[in-house]
Each structure stands twice: as structure tokens, then as C-alpha cells.
C-alpha positions in Angstrom: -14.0 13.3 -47.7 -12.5 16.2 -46.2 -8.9 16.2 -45.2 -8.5 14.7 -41.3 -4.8 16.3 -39.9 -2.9 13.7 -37.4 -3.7 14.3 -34.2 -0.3 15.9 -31.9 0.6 13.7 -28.8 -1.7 14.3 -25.7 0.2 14.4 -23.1 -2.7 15.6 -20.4 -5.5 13.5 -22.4 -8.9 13.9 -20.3 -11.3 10.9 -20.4 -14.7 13.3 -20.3 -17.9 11.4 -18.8 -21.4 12.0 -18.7 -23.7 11.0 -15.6 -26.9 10.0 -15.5 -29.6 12.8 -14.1 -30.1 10.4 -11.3 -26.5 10.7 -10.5 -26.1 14.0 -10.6 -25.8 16.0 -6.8 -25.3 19.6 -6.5 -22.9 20.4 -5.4 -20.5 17.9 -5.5 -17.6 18.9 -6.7 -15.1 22.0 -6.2 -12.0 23.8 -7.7 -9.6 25.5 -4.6 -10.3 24.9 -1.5 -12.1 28.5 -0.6 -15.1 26.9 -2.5 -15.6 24.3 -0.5 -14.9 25.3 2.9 -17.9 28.4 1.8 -19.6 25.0 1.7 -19.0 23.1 4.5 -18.6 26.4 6.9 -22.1 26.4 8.2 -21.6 22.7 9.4 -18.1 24.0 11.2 -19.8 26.6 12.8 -23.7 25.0 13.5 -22.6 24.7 17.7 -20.3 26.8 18.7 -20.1 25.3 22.0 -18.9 22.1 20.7 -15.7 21.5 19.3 -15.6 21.0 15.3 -13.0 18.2 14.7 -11.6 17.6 11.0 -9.0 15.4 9.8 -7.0 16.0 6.4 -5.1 12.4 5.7 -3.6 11.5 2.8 -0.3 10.5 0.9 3.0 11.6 1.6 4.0 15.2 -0.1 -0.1 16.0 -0.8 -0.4 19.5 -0.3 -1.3 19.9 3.6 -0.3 22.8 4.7 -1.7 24.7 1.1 -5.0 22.9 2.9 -4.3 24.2 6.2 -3.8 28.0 5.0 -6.7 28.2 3.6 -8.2 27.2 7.0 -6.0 29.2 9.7 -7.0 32.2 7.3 -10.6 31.7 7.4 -10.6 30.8 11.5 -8.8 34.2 11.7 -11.4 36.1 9.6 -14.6 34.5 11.8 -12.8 34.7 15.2 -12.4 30.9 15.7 -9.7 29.2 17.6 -8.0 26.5 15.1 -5.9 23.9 17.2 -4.0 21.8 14.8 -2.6 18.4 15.4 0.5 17.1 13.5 0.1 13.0 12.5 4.0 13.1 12.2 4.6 14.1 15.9 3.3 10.2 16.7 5.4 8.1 14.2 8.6 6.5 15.1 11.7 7.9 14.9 13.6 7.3 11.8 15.9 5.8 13.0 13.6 3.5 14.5 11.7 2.7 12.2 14.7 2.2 9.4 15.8 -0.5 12.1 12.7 -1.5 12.0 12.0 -1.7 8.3 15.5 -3.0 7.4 14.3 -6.7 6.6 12.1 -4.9 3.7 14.8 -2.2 3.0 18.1 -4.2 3.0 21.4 -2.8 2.6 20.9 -3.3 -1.4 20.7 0.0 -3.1 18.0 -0.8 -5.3 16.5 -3.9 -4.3 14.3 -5.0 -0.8 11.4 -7.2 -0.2 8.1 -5.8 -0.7 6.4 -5.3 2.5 3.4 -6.8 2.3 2.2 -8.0 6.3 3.6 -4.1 7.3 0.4 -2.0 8.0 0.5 2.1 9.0 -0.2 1.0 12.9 3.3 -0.3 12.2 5.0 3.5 11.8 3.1 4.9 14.6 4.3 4.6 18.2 2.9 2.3 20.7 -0.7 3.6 21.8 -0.3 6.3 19.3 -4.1 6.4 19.1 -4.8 7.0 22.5 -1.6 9.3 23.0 -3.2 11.3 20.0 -7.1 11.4 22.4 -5.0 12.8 25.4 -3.4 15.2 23.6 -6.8 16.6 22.3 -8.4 16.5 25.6 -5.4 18.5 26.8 -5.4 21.2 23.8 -8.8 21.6 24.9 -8.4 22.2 28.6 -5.6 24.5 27.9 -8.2 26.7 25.6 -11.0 26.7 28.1 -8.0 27.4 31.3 -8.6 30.7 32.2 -5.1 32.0 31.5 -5.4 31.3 27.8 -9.1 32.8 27.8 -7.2 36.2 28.9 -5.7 36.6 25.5 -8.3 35.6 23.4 -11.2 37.5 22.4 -14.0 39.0 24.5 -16.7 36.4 23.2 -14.1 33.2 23.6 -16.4 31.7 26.0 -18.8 31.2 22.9 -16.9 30.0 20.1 -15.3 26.3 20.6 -12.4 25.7 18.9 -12.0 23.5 15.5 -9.2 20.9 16.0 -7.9 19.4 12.5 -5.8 16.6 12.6 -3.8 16.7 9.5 -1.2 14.5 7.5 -0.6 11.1 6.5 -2.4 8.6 8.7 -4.9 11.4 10.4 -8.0 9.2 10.1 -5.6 6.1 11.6 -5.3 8.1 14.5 -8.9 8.8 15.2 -10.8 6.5 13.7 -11.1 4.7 17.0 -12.0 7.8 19.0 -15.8 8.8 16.6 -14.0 12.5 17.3 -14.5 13.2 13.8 -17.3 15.9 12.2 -15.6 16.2 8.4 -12.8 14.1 6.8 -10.8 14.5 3.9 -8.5 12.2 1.6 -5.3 14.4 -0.1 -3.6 12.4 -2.7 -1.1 12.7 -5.0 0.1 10.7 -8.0 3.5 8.6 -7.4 4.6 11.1 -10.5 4.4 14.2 -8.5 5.9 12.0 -5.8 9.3 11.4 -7.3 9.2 15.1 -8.4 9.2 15.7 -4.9 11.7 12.9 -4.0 14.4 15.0 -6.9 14.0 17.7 -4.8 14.9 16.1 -1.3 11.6 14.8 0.1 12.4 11.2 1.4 9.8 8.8 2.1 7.1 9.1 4.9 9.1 8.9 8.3 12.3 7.5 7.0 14.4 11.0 6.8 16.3 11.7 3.7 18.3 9.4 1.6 21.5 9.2 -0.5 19.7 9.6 -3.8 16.7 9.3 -5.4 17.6 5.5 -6.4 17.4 4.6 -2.5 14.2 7.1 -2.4 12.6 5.0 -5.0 13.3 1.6 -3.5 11.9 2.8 0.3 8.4 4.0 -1.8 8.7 0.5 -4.2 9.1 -1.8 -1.2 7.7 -0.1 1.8 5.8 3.2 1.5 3.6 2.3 -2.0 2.4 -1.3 -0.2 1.8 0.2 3.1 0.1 3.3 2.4 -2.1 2.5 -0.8 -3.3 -0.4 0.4 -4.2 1.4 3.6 -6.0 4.5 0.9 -7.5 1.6 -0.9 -8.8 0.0 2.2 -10.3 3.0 4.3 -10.6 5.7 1.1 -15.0 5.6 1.3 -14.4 6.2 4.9 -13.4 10.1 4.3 -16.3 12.2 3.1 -14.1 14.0 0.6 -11.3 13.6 -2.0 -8.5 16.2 -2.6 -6.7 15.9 -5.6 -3.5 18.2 -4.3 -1.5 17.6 -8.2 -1.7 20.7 -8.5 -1.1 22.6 -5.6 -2.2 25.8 -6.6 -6.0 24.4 -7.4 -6.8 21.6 -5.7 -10.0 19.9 -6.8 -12.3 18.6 -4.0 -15.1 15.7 -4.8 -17.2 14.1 -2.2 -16.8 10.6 -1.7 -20.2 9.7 -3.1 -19.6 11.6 -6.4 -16.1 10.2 -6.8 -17.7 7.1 -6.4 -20.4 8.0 -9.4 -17.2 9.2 -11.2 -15.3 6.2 -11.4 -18.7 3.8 -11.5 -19.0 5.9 -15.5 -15.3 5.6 -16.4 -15.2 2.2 -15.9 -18.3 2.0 -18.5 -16.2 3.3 -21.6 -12.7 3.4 -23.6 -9.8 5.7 -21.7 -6.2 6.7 -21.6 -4.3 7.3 -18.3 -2.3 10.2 -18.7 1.3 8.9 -20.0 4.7 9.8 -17.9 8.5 10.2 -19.2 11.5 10.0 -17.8 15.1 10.8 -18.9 17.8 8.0 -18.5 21.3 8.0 -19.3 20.9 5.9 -22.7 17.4 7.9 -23.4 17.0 9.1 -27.1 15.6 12.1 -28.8 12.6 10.4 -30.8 9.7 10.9 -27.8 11.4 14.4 -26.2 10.4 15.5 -29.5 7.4 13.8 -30.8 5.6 14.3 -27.5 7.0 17.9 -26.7 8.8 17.1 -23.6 10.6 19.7 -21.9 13.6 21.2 -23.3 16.0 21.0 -20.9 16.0 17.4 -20.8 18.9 15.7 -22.3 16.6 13.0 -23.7 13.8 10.8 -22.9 14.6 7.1 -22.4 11.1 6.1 -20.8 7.3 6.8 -22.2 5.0 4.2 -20.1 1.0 4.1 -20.8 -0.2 2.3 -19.5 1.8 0.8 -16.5 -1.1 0.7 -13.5 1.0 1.5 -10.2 2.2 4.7 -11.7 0.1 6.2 -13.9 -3.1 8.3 -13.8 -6.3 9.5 -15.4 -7.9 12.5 -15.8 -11.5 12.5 -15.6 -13.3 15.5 -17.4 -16.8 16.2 -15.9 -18.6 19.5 -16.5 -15.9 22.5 -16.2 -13.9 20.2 -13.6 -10.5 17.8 -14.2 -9.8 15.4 -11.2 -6.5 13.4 -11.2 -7.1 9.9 -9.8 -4.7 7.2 -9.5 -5.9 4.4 -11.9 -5.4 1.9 -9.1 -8.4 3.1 -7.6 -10.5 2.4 -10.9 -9.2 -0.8 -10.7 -10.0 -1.6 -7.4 -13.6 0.5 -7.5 -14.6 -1.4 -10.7 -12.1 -4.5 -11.4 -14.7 -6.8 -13.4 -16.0 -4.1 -15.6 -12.4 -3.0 -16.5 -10.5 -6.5 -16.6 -13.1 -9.0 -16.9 -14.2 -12.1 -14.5 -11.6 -14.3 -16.1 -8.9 -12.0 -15.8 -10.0 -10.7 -11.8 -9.5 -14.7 -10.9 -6.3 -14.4 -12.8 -5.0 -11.0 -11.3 -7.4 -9.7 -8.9 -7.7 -6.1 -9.3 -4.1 -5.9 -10.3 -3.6 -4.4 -14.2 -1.1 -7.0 -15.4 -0.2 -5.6 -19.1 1.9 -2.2 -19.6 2.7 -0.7 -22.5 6.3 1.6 -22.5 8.4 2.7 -24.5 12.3 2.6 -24.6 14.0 5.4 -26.7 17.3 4.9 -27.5 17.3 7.1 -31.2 20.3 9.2 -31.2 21.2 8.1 -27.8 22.7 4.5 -26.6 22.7 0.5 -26.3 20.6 -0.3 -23.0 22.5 -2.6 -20.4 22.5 -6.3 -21.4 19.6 -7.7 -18.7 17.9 -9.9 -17.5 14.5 -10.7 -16.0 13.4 -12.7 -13.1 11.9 -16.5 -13.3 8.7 -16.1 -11.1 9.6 -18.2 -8.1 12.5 -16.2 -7.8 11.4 -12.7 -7.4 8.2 -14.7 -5.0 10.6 -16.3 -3.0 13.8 -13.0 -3.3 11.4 -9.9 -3.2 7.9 -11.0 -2.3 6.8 -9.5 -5.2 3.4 -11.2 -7.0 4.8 -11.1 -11.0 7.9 -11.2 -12.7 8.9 -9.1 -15.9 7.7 -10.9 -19.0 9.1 -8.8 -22.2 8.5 -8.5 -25.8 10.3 -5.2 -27.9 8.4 -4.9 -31.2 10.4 -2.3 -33.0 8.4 0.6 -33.6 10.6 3.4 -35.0 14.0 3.3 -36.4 16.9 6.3 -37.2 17.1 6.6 -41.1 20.3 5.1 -42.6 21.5 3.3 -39.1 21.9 -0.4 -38.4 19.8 -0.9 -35.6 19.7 -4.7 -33.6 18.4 -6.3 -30.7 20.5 -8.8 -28.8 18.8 -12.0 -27.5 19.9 -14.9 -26.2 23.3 -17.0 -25.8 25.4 -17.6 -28.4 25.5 -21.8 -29.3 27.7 -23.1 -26.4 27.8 -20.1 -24.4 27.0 -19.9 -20.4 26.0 -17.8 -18.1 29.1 -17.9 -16.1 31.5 -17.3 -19.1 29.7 -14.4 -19.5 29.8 -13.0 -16.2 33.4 -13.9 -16.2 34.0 -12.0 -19.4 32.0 -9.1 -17.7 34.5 -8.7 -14.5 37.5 -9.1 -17.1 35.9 -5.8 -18.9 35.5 -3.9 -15.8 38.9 -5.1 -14.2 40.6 -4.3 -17.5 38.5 -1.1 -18.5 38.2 -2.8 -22.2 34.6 -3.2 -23.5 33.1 -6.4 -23.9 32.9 -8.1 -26.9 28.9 -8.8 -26.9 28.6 -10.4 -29.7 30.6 -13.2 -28.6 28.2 -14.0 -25.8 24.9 -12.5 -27.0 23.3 -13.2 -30.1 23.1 -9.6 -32.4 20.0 -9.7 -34.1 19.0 -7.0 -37.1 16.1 -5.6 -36.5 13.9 -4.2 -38.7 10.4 -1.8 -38.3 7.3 -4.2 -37.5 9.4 -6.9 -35.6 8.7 -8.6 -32.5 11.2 -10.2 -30.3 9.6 -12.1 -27.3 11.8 -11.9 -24.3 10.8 -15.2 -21.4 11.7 -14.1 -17.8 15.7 -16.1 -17.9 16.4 -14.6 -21.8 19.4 -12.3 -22.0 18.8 -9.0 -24.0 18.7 -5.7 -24.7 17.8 -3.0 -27.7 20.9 -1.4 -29.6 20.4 2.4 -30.2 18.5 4.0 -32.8 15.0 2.1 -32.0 12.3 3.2 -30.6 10.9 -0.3 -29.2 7.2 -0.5 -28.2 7.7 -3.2 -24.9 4.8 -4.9 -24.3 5.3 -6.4 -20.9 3.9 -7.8 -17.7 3.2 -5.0 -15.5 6.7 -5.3 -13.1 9.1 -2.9 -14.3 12.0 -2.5 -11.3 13.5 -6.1 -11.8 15.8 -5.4 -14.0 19.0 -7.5 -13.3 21.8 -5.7 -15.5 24.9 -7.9 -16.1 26.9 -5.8 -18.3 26.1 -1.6 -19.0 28.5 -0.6 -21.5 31.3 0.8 -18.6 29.3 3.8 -18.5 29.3 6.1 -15.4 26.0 7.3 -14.1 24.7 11.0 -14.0 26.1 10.9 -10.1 29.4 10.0 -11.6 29.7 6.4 -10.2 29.6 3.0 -12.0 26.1 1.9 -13.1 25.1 -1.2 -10.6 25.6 -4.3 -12.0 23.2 -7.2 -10.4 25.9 -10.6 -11.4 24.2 -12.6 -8.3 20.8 -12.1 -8.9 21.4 -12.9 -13.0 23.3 -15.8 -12.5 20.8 -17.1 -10.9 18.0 -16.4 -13.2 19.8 -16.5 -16.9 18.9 -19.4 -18.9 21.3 -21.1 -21.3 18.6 -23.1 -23.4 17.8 -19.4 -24.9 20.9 -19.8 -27.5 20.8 -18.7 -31.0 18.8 -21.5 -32.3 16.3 -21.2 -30.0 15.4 -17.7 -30.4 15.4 -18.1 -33.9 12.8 -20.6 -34.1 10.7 -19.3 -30.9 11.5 -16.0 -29.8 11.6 -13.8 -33.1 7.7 -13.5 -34.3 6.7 -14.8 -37.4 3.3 -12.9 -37.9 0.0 -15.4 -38.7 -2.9 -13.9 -40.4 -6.0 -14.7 -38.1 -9.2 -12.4 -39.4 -10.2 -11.0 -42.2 -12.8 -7.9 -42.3 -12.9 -6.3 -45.5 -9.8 -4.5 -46.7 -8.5 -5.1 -43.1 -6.4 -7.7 -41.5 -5.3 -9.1 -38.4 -2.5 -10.6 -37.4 -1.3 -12.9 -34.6 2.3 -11.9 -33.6 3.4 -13.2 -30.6 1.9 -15.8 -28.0 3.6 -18.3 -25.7 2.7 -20.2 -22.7 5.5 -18.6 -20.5 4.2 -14.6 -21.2 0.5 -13.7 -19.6 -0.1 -11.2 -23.0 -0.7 -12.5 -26.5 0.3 -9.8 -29.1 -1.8 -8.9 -32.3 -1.2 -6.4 -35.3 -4.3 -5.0 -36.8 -3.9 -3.1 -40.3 -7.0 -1.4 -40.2 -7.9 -0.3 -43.3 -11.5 1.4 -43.2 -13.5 0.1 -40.5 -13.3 -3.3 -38.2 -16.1 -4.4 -35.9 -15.0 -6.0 -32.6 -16.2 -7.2 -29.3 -14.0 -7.4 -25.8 -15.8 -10.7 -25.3 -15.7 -10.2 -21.3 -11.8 -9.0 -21.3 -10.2 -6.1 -21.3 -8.6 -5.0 -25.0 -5.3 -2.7 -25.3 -4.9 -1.0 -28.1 -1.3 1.7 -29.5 -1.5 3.6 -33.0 2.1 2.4 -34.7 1.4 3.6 -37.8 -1.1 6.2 -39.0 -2.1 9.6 -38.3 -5.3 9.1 -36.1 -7.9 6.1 -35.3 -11.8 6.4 -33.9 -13.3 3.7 -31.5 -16.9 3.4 -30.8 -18.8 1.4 -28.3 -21.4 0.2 -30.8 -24.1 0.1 -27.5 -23.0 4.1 -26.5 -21.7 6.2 -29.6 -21.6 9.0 -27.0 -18.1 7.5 -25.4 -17.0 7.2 -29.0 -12.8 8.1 -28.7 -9.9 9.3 -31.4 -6.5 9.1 -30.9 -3.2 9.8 -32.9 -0.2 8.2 -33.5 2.0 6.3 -30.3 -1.0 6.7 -28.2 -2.8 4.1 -26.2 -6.5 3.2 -25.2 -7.6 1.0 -22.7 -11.5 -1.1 -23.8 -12.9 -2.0 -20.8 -14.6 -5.7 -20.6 -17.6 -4.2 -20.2 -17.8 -2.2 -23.4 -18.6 -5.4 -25.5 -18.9 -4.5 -29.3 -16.9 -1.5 -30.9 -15.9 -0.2 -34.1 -12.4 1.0 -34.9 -12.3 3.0 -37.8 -8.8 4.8 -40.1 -8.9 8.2 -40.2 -6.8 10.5 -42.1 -5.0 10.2 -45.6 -3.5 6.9 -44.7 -4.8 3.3 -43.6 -3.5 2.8 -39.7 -1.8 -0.6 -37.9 -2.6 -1.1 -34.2 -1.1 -3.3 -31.8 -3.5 -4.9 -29.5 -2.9 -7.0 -26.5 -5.0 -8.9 -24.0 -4.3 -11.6 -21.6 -3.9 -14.8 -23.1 -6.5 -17.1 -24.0 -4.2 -19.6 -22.5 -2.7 -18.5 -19.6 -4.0 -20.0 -16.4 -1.7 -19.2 -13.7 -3.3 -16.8 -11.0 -0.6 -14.1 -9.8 -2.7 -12.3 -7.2 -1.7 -9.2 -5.1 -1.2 -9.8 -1.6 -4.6 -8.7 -0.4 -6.3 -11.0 -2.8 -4.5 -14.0 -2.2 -5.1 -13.4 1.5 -8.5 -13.6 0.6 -9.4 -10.2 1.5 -10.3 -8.4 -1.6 -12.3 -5.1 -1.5 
């Protein structure tokens, strides 16, 4: 057999997909926005004694005015008057609505209340909808007044204007009026978003903020609810999508073939396209191994899959569209998750992968999660943060640990008393008088309950395999270390003294909470392990040392699997060998439920280990989104 060479990390991985002749419409699909105004150009211009209306909605930072260049320059060229109609001129003011949205915001830097009963009529002003129909009718009379006909051209009596309505909440504003000949969707993935927030952007109608912590929370708690439930909701409205990631070549699909689009890719095995971030404990292991840029000081963060955030990249013929992988979710939930799991979640992804890098760089705050009612009850948020670290890479010759759980007979309110005495003082705290220290070695799992105390010591690279929640982070002690703005990291002592639990001590975790792997099937040279499973996390953990080939089925639920070990594994649907998929080392795939059988198979000079994760077998307790539980699910 010839030599197979490891695959490097994808960081732009495209899920390609093939459609049925049946499916395919011509055209349907565009790069840059010239191509598909050419297209659409005949319909502007079919009655030139009717106004053409066109609204461009979308999220906050899409690329609108890129949009509405492209349009003012081909008006110019064909002599046709372009009115254009801002949706920001009928929100509130900011400081309107920040008095209005304080409940959700609070006066916490990085904590509100997710805003769940807010909808987008809720930033516009009072009759905005009819304010918006006035103002058209007066743009209008002002171009057919005969003063403004004197300085147009000769032949203005013919041509009627085109009036776009553009920005976030366009289609809001006329839905109700029918005054609407072509639509369009802009989106934008919440990566490119916080891109945009570094560089000053605030979110939608709030004005700018102190820093890009406060930015974050106003998108987590407010913006992110309002606006992609209200994209979620109304997105088959719009005749086209506009995926504005990059700027500089949009791609435009009609709704119908998006539709056809995401109907395939929830038929086969995919990646969403991973995201990084530095942090001020990040490591060196991923900025390397995944080619991150240089510049950065580190990468602390590698999450794929964590469904609010990430994306995929859908390859079809010569095009690549960007998508959010909500909205696979939500297009297709039981042929991704499975029925079981759609009762249990809605069309919510509740497992993320992520990494935490700390090689070469530094301990992570001592934390804790949330218990569930809490951050119900605190935050209105629908899950809390169930964790597990398996310990994927380690720095040769260092001592690495994890710390988990009290000490025998220690509580939480020594330690938070011993954690003001370090900060009053300026003289470190002695952890490992509070916390348990607990080696930690390549190929263990540490399970980490909502209430457990913890963190990862440097010089790991830890695999978390979590709950998808990942902002509820109460830290109780960080170490005394400044953050990149120069001020004291937050600590959150109110919100983990109410959450830690003492019945985590050292002999607990010992017996419960530190994996002792269970052999559970046997194919061949191959074998699978169970690692970790309790009835307090939704995710059951396996280890697979696949050693040739293994033959599996998704049984009706979705299957996660991440290459730990090994240069580069194949997975093929045994019913389509066409959506057959190979990835390389700390990459992930997602098997939809309705894949059914596949065959994973080694590749390369050495045998692999996957970890796969699921939803429990056992775990029965529905934590449904907002929309579902108010029994209004798309």
C-alpha cells in the first residue's frame, strides 16, 4: 500500500455537495453582485412608469453599502433615479433603547439576561412602519414635483425611480406595506462580527461600548436572540441570500436553491469551518499546528463545533457559500440531530467540541460552572455548561495537572475567603490547599458537573467536550493576573458561591469524576471504549482505536467524531460512497442521524484513536430554546 502523508489542518474546510438533476436551476447562484443585478436588471427596468422597490436586510456589519455601490453605479450608467432609504433612521435612539434594554443588559460587565420576549419591532420607533410608507410616498412626490424634474434628465418623465430600503430590519419595515418587487437577505457570521466589534463597531443601535467584553455581552444577550431568531423566522421570505464574509465577493443564492443547498448537506458527514481566538493564558500548540496568524501572541481557543458561532462552507460547482450552521439546524433539525434528540433540544446543537491551549502559556482561572436552575432562573439562558477536559497533548518533559474538586473538608467560603486575602495581600494563593491538583497524563478524562471547581494547569492541550454554553464561566480566583487592557481580570465570587458544590472533594472525584475507560465493542483489530457517562452531563464520551476498518450506524442520532491520534481517517456512508469524507489529525466531523451505516477506516502509516460523542442514551431532560418551548418551532 502506498504511503498516505497526514493531512495539514483545514482551517477553510468546504463540505462539497452534489444535487440531484431535478434540483438543479439555472441560474441560481452568483459570485459579486454585478452578476446578479445583469440578472435581475430586466425585472428592475420591465415598467418604467412604476416605481421598482428593493429591500437589502440583513445582520448587523453585512456589507450594505458594498451592495448599494454596486447599484447607485449601475442606476447612474442606465439613467435611473435610485432613492435609498436608511432602516437606522427609524430605530430608537441609543440612549433609548440602552434604557430600554437595561433589564437584559444590566450594569454587569459581562453578564445580562438573555432577551428572549424582545422582538426587532422592539428597536424601532412607534409606527415606524407606517412613518417608513410616508416617507416613500414623499420621496416619490418630491421626484415627480416639477422642481426636481428640472434637474434631471430630459426623458425623467419616463423612467420611475427604484427605491431600496436597505439595512438591518428592511423587510420589518415593509413587510406590511406589499411595496416590495426584489428582496435580499445579507448575513454575516458572528466571527466576522467580533472582527468588526475589535475594530469599534458596537452592536445594532446601542452606539459604541467600553470594550469588546461589553460588545460581546450586548450581541450574547440582546442582538444574537433578537435578530437571528427574527433571520430564522422570516429568512424564506427574501428571494435571495448574500453571504457578505467576504466583502470583496459576495456570493448571492436564491432562496429556493439555498434551500436545495442545505436540504443535501443535511444528507451527509460535514465540518463547520473552526474559529480561534487568542486569550491571555493561550498557548503555542494550535497557533502553530493550525497556522494561525503570526502576530498573535498565542491561541488559547480552537472551537468546532460550537453551533451559535460557527459556520460551514458549502462547495457546489465553482461556488463557496458561508452559512451559519444554525440555519442547517433549523432547515433540517431531524435529519441532523435525530427525533429523540429534536424532543430533547429542539433544533438547538447541544454538544461542542473546543479546545483550550495552554502549552507554553499559563494555568486557566480556577471556575466554576452554573447548576441549571440557576443560569434558568439568573440569565434566562436554556443550558448550563456541562464539562469534561480529556487531555489531548502534553509539553515534553513538564508536569502538567488538572485541578478538580475540594480538598476533604474544604468549603466554598474558605476559599473565597482565602481568594480576597490573595488579592488584598497581592500574595498568590495557595491552590492546592483548596483545590485538589491532579496529574494528568495524555488519554485522560476528567468529567467536570455544573457546581465542580476546576481548571487545566499549563502545558496541555485539553480536548473539552461540553454542552454547548460557553460564556458562563464563573472565575473565583485568576492567578492575580492583569488583563490585556491592563486591569484586574473579573472575578464572579457571588455568582460561584452560589453554584460551587462541596460534595465534589477529593474522594469524590477520585472515584466519579476521573474516567476509568470500559471496553464496549470489539471489531476486529479495533476497539472501543466507553470513557465517560453520567446522569448529570447530556454527552456520553467514547474512545475508538481504530485499527483498519470499523463499521457503524448513527441509529437515528447524530455522531461526533475528533482525530486524537493519527495522521488521517476516511468515513463513508455505506448507502452513498459519493459523500465519503477524510480528515487529519485535531479535526472534527459531524454524522448526521440520517446517514445510518458508515465505515471509518485508518489511513496512513499508523492505526488512529477517535473520540466520539453523542447525547446520552440516558439523558431525558428537555432543555429547549425559547422558541420551542413556546411551542412555536419552525
Amino acid at each position: 500500500m502506498p504511503r498516505i502523508a497526514p493531512l495539514a489542518f483545514q482551517t477553510n474546510p468546504v463540505n462539497f455537495i452534489q444535487l440531484q438533476p431535478d434540483q438543479e436551476t439555472e441560474p441560481g447562484i452568483w459570485n459579486a453582485y454585478e452578476e446578479w443585478l445583469d440578472q435581475i436588471w430586466p425585472e428592475c427596468v420591465q415598467n418604467d412608469l412604476l416605481p421598482f422597490y428593493m429591500v437589502i436586510d440583513g445582520t448587523h456589519g453585512a456589507a450594505f453599502n458594498e451592495c448599494l455601490a454596486i447599484l447607485r453605479s449601475r442606476c447612474h450608467l442606465e439613467s435611473r433615479v435610485l432613492i435609498e432609504i436608511d432602516s437606522a433612521d427609524y430605530l430608537k435612539s441609543s440612549a433609548d433603547l440602552l434604557q430600554q434594554f437595561h433589564p437584559y443588559l444590566t450594569d454587569n460587565r459581562a453578564f445580562g439576561v438573555i432577551a428572549s420576549d424582545v422582538s426587532v419591532k422592539d428597536y424601532f420607533r412607534p409606527h415606524a412602519q407606517s412613518v417608513w410608507l410616508s416617507d416613500v410616498d414623499d420621496q416619490l412626490r418630491l421626484y415627480h414635483s416639477a422642481e426636481h424634474a428640472e434637474v434631471q434628465s430630459p426623458n425623467i418623465d419616463q423612467l420611475a425611480p427604484i427605491v431600496v430600503t436597505f439595512g438591518s430590519g428592511s423587510g420589518f419595515l415593509s413587510t406590511a406595506s406589499g411595496l416590495t418587487n426584489v428582496s435580499l437577505f445579507c448575513d454575516l457570521s458572528r466571527e466576522a462580527q467580533q472582527k468588526l466589534h475589535q475594530q469599534g463597531m458596537g452592536s445594532l443601535g446601542l452606539g459604541p461600548c467600553r470594550d469588546t467584553v461589553e460588545t460581546y455581552k450586548h450581541a450574547l444577550f440582546l442582538e444574537w436572540p433578537v435578530w437571528e431568531e427574527y433571520r430564522k423566522r422570516h429568512l424564506y421570505d427574501f428571494d435571495y441570500y448574500v453571504d457578505t464574509n467576504n466583502r470583496e465577493r459576495p456570493v448571492l443564492v436564491t432562496v429556493p436553491m439555498l434551500r436545495r443547498l442545505l436540504a443535501s448537506a443535511a444528507q451527509q458527514p460535514f465540518r463547520v469551518k473552526p474559529f480561534f481566538a487568542p486569550g491571555i493564558w493561550g498557548g503555542q500548540y494550535l497557533k502553530e499546528l493550525c497556522d494561525l496568524p503570526k502576530d498573535w501572541n498565542n491561541c488559547a481557543w480552537g472551537f468546532e463545533p460550537i453551533a451559535p458561532e460557527n459556520t460551514l462552507l458549502i462547495g457546489y460547482r465553482d461556488f463557496i457559500v458561508e452559512l451559519p450552521f444554525p440555519l442547517l439546524l433549523s432547515a433540517h433539525p431531524e435529519a441532523i440531530m435525530g427525533e429523540r434528540n429534536v424532543q430533547l433540544f429542539g433544533d438547538y446543537f447541544p454538544i461542542r467540541f473546543d479546545y483550550l491551549d495552554t502549552i507554553d502559556g499559563d494555568h486557566l482561572s480556577l471556575q466554576v460552572h452554573p447548576q441549571q436552575a440557576y443560569i434558568e432562573h439568573t440569565f434566562n439562558e436554556t443550558m448550563t455548561q456541562q464539562e469534561s477536559y480529556y487531555i489531548m497533548e502534553q509539553k515534553e518533559g513538564a508536569k502538567p495537572f488538572v485541578g478538580l474538586g475540594f480538598t476533604e473538608g474544604t468549603t466554598g467560603e474558605e476559599l473565597l475567603q482565602a481568594v480576597e486575602s490573595a488579592h488584598t495581600l497581592g500574595q498568590p494563593l495557595k491552590i492546592p490547599e483548596y483545590v485538589n491538583i491532579w496529574d494528568a497524563n495524555k488519554g485522560d478524562l476528567f468529567l467536570i458537573p455544573p457546581g465542580a471547581v476546576h481548571f487545566s494547569g499549563k502545558n496541555n492541550l485539553v480536548l473539552e467536550i461540553s454542552s454547548t454554553t460557553w460564556w458562563f464561566t464563573f472565575k473565583i480566583y485568576d492567578h492575580l493576573r492583569l488583563d490585556r487592557d491592563g486591569r484586574p481580570r473579573p472575578i464572579n465570587g457571588d455568582h460561584a458561591s452560589a453554584n460551587m458544590q462541596e460534595q465534589f472533594d477529593t474522594d469524590y472525584v477520585q472515584k466519579h469524576l476521573i474516567a476509568v475507560p470500559k471496553e464496549s465493542r470489539v471489531q476486529g483489530d479495533s476497539r472501543e471504549e466507553l470513557l465517560g457517562e453520567r446522569e448529570d452531563l447530556l454527552f456520553q464520551i467514547k474512545r475508538l482505536k481504530l485499527d483498519g476498518e470499523w463499521i457503524d450506524d448513527t441509529a437515528g442520532e447524530f455522531v461526533m467524531f475528533n482525530l486524537v491520534e493519527g495522521d488521517r481517517v476516511r468515513l463513508t456512508p455505506l448507502d452513498d460512497k459519493t459523500a465519503a469524507v477524510e480528515w487529519g489529525y485535531a479535526e472534527a466531523y459531524i454524522v448526521p442521524a440520517s446517514v445510518g451505516g458508515f465505515r471509518l477506516e485508518s489511513l496512513g502509516d499508523r492505526s488512529c484513536t477517535l473520540i466520539r460523542a453523542q447525547v446520552s442514551p440516558d439523558w431525558n431532560t428537555p432543555l429547549l430554546p425559547h422558541h420551542w418551548k413556546s411551542g412555536e418551532p419552525l
